[in-house]
C-alpha positions in Angstrom: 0.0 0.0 0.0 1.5 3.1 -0.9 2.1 6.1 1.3 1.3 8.5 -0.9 -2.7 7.5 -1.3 -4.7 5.2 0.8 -8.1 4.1 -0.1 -10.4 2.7 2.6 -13.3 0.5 0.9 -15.8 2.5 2.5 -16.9 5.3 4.2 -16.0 6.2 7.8 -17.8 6.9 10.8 -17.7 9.2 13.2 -18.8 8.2 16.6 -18.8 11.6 18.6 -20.3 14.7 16.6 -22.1 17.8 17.6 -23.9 18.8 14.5 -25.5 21.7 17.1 -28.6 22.7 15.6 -30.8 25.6 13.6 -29.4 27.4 10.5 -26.1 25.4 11.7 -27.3 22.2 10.3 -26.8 23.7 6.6 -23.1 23.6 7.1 -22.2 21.3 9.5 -24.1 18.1 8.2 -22.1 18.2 4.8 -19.1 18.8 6.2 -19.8 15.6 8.4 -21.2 13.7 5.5 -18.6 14.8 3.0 -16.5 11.3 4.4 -18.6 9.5 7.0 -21.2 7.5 6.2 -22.9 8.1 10.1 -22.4 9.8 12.8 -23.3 9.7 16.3 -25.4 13.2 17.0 -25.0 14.4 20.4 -28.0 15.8 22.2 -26.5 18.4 23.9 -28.8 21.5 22.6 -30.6 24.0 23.7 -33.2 22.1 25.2 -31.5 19.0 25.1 -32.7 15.8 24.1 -34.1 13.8 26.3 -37.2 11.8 25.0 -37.9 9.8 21.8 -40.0 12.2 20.0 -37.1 15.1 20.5 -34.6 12.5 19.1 -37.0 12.0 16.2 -37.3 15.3 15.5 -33.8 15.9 15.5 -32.9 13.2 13.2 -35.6 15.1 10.7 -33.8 18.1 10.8 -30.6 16.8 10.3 -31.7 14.6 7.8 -33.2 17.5 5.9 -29.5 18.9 5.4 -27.8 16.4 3.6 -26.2 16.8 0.6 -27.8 14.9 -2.2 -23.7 14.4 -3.2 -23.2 12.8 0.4 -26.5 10.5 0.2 -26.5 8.3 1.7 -25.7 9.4 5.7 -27.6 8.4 8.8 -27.2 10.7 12.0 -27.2 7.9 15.1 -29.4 9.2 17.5 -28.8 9.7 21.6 -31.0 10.7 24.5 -29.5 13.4 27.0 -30.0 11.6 30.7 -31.5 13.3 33.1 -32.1 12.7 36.9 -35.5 12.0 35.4 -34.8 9.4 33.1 -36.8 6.4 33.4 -36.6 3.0 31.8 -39.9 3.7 30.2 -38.3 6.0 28.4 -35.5 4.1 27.2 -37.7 1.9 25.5 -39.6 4.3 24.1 -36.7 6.1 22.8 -35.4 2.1 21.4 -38.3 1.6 19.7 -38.0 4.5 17.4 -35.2 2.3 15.6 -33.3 5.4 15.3 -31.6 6.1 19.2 -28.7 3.5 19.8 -27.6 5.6 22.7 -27.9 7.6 25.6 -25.4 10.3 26.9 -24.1 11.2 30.5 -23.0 14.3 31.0 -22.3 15.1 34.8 -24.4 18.3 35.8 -22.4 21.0 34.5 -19.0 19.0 33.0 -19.2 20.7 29.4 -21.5 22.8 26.7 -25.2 22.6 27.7 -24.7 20.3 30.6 -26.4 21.7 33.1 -29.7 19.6 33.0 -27.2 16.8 33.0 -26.9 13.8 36.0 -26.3 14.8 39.6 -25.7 11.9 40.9 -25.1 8.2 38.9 -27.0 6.2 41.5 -30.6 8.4 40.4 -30.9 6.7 37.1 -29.5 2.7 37.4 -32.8 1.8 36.8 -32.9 3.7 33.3 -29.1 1.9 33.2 -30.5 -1.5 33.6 -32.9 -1.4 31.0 -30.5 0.3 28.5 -28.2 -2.7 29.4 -31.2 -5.2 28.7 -32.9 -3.3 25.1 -29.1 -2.8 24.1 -28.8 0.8 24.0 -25.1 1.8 24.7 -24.0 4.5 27.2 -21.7 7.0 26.3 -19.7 9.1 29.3 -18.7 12.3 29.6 -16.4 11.0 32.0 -14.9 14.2 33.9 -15.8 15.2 38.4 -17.4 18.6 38.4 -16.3 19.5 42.0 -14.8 22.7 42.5 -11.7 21.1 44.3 -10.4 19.0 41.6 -8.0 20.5 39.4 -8.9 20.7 35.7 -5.8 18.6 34.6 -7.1 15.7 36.9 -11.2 15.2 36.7 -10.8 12.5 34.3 -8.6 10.7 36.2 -10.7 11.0 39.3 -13.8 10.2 37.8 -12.7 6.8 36.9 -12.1 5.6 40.1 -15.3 7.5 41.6 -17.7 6.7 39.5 -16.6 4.5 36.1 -15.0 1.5 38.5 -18.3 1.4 40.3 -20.3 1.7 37.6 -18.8 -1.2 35.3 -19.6 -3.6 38.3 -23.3 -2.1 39.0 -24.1 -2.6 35.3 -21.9 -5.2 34.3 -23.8 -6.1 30.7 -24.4 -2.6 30.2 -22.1 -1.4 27.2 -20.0 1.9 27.6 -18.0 4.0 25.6 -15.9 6.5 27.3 -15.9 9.4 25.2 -13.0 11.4 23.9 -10.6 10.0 26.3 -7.5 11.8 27.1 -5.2 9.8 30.0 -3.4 7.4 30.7 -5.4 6.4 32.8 -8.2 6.5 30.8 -6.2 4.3 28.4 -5.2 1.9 30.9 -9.0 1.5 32.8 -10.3 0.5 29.0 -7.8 -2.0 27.9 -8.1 -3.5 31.4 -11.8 -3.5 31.0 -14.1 -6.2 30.0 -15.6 -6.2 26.6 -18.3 -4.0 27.3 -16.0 -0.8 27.4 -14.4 0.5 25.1 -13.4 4.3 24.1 -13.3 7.3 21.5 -10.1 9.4 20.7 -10.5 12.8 19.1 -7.7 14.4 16.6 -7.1 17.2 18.9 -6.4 14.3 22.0 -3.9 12.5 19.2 -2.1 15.8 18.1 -1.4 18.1 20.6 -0.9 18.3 24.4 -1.7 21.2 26.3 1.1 23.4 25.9 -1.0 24.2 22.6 -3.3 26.5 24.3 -1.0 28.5 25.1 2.0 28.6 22.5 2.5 32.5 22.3 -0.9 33.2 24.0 -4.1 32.7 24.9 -5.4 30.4 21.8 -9.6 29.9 22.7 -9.8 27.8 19.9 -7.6 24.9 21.3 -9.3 25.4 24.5 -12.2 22.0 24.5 -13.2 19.7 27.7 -11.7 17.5 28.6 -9.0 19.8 28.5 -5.7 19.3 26.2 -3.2 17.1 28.9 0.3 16.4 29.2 2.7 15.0 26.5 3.0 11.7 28.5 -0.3 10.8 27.7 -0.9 12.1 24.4 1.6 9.5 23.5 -0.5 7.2 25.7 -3.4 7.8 23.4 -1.1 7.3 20.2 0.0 4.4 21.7 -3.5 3.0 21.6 -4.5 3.9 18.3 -1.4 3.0 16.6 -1.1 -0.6 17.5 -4.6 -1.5 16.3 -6.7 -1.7 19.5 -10.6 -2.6 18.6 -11.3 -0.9 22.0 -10.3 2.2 20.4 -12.1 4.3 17.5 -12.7 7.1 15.8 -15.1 10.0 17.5 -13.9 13.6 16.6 -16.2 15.5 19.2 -16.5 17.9 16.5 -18.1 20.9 18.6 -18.8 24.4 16.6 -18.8 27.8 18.3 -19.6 30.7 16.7 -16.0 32.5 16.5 -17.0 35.2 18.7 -18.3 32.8 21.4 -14.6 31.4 21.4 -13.0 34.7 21.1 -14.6 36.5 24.5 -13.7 36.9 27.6 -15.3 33.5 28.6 -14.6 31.3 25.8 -16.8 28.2 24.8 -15.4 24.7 25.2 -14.7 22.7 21.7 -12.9 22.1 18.6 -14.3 21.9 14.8 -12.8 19.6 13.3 -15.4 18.1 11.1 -13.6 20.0 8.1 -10.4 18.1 8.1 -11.5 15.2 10.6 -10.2 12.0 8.8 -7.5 14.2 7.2 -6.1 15.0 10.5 -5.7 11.6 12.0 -4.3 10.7 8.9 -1.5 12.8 10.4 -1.3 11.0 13.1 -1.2 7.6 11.7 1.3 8.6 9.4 3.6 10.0 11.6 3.6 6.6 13.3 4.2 4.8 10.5 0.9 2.9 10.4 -1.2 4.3 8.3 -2.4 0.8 7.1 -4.7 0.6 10.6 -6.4 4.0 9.6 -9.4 2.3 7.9 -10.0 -0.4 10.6 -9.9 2.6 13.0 -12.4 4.8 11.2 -14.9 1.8 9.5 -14.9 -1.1 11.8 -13.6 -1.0 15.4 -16.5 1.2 16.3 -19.6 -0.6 13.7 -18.5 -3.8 15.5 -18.8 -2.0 18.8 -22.0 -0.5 18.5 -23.3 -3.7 16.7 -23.9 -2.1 13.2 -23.2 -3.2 9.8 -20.1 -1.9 8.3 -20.6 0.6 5.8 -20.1 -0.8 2.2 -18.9 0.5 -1.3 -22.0 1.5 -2.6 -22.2 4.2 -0.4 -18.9 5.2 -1.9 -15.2 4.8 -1.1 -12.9 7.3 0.6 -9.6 8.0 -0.8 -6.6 10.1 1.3 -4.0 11.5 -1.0 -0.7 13.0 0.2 -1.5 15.9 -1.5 -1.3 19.2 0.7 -3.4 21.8 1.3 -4.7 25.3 3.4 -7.2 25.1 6.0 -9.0 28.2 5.6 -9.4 30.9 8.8 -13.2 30.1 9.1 -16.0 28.3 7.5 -19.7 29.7 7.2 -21.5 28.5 10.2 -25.4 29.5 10.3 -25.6 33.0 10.4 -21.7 33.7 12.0 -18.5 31.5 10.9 -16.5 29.2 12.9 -12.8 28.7 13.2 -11.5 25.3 12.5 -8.9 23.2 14.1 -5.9 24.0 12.3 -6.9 27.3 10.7 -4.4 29.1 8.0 -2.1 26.0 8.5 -1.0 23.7 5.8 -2.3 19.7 6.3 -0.2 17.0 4.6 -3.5 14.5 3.6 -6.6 15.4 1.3 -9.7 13.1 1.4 -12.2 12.7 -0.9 -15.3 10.5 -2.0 -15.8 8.5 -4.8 
């Protein structure tokens, strides 16, 4: 297989996506569906999603921005849990066909969190039955006390709440969501086979002396935060030597640039743009580009149970051919600006 062009035999998928919502949609579902095939949508909006018909209703809207060049691309639906959550409506929510997955976000961890869980132990019934319809859980997995330093919540949360959890639920499948530790890396390979983990491009590329390399730069700034060298390599570490329990999930997460760029800055990266570009970076640098395409097509299908995507929904093709991320991208009504903005990437992607 050459270095210079890689073709996967199908489309991607991208496992952690915030398509946000509104006029947003009309940009940021083709950029999403320009290379993947699905995506997980997070429910994270203003209100959130927390109940079939919501999640229905979102799928509609996001549906109703796709590209007739990107056809065909299926959003993955998730339900926002709340201390209210019950298991009625986890079935409800199952039956649609659409929702494969609910999302915990500890009250106040991130972007529209605040409705979030206050306490794990509330919602173990709703748990339970997700564990018995097959619904996944996916974890925001970061403390929100004020005494725990930003660098560490991660860390801690694993032993507060994820240890406990795998052994209340022990059928229940998780993903830990844009991991970014050692630890976090060390807790899923030690795991059964009901956990498992998503790594973002910005967790693989940089640590977090890129937030502040000559200033203040808002738009590296996401949660969980940028770490330490030691365990971005951690995270390369797991991705490079072909790990199923490790896949893609960019945690693509527009702001309007003036949200990022004030004097409290929004939490997240875009990097829907250049998504599979960038960890073709990555790959590359490691000299494994070949494990790419199980990392972005299978690893995570297998996970969640779905059916790989096939050719006739078209092939993707990354050429070693460079190229200039622009300074922003029309977002809605405002722009955003993208990981990587005005700087030159090595891979160009494209679908045939």
């Amino acid at each position: 297989m050459s270095l210079e062009t890689i073709t996967f035999e199908s489309r991607a998928d991208d496992l952690h996506h915030h398509f946000r919502d509104g006029a947003a949609l009309q940009h940021t579902v083709p950029a999403a569906a320009r290379l993947f095939a699905r995506a997980i949508a997070m429910p994270n909006l203003r209100p959130p999603v927390i109940n079939a018909e919501m999640a229905v209703a979102y799928y509609q809207r996001i549906k109703a921005c796709v590209p007739d060049d990107c056809q065909p691309f299926e959003p993955l639906m998730t339900l926002y849990l709340t201390d209210k959550t019950t298991p009625e409506m986890i079935v409800e929510a199952k039956n649609t066909g659409l929702v494969v997955a609910c999302k915990l976000y500890p009250a106040g961890a991130t972007t529209n969190s605040d409705s979030g869980v206050t306490d794990i132990n509330i919602i173990v019934p709703a748990l339970e039955k997700m564990a018995e319809v097959g619904m996944l859980l996916l974890v925001h997995g970061e403390v929100t006390r004020p005494d725990c330093d930003v660098f560490d919540k991660e860390a801690m949360f694993i032993d507060e709440h994820m240890k406990p959890l795998v052994l209340k639920v022990p059928t229940l499948k998780i993903v830990m969501e844009h991991v970014t530790t050692s630890e976090a890396v060390e807790f899923v390979n030690n795991g059964g086979s009901n956990l498992a983990a998503t790594i973002t491009p910005q967790h693989l590329m940089y640590n977090r002396n890129a937030i502040f390399h000559k200033g203040c730069r808002p738009h590296m700034y996401c949660l969980p935060i940028l770490k330490r060298e030691t365990h971005r390599r951690a995270l390369v570490a797991a991705v490079s030597t072909g790990n199923p329990k490790f896949f893609l999930g960019t945690d693509s997460a527009p702001h309007a640039k003036g949200a990022k760029e004030s004097s409290c800055g929004c939490a997240g990266c875009y990097s829907a743009h250049a998504a599979l570009e960038m960890y073709a970076e990555v790959f590359a640098a490691e000299n494994c580009l070949p494990l790419l395409e199980a990392f972005a097509c299978r690893y995570g299908a297998d996970y969640y149970g779905l059916p790989r995507n096939n050719k006739e929904g078209g092939v993707v093709t990354l050429k070693n051919e460079p190229w200039e991320v622009p300074a922003e991208y029309p977002f809605g009504d405002d722009v955003v600006v993208p990981l990587k903005a005005g700087e030159m990437m090595q891979w160009k992607g494209e679908r045939s």
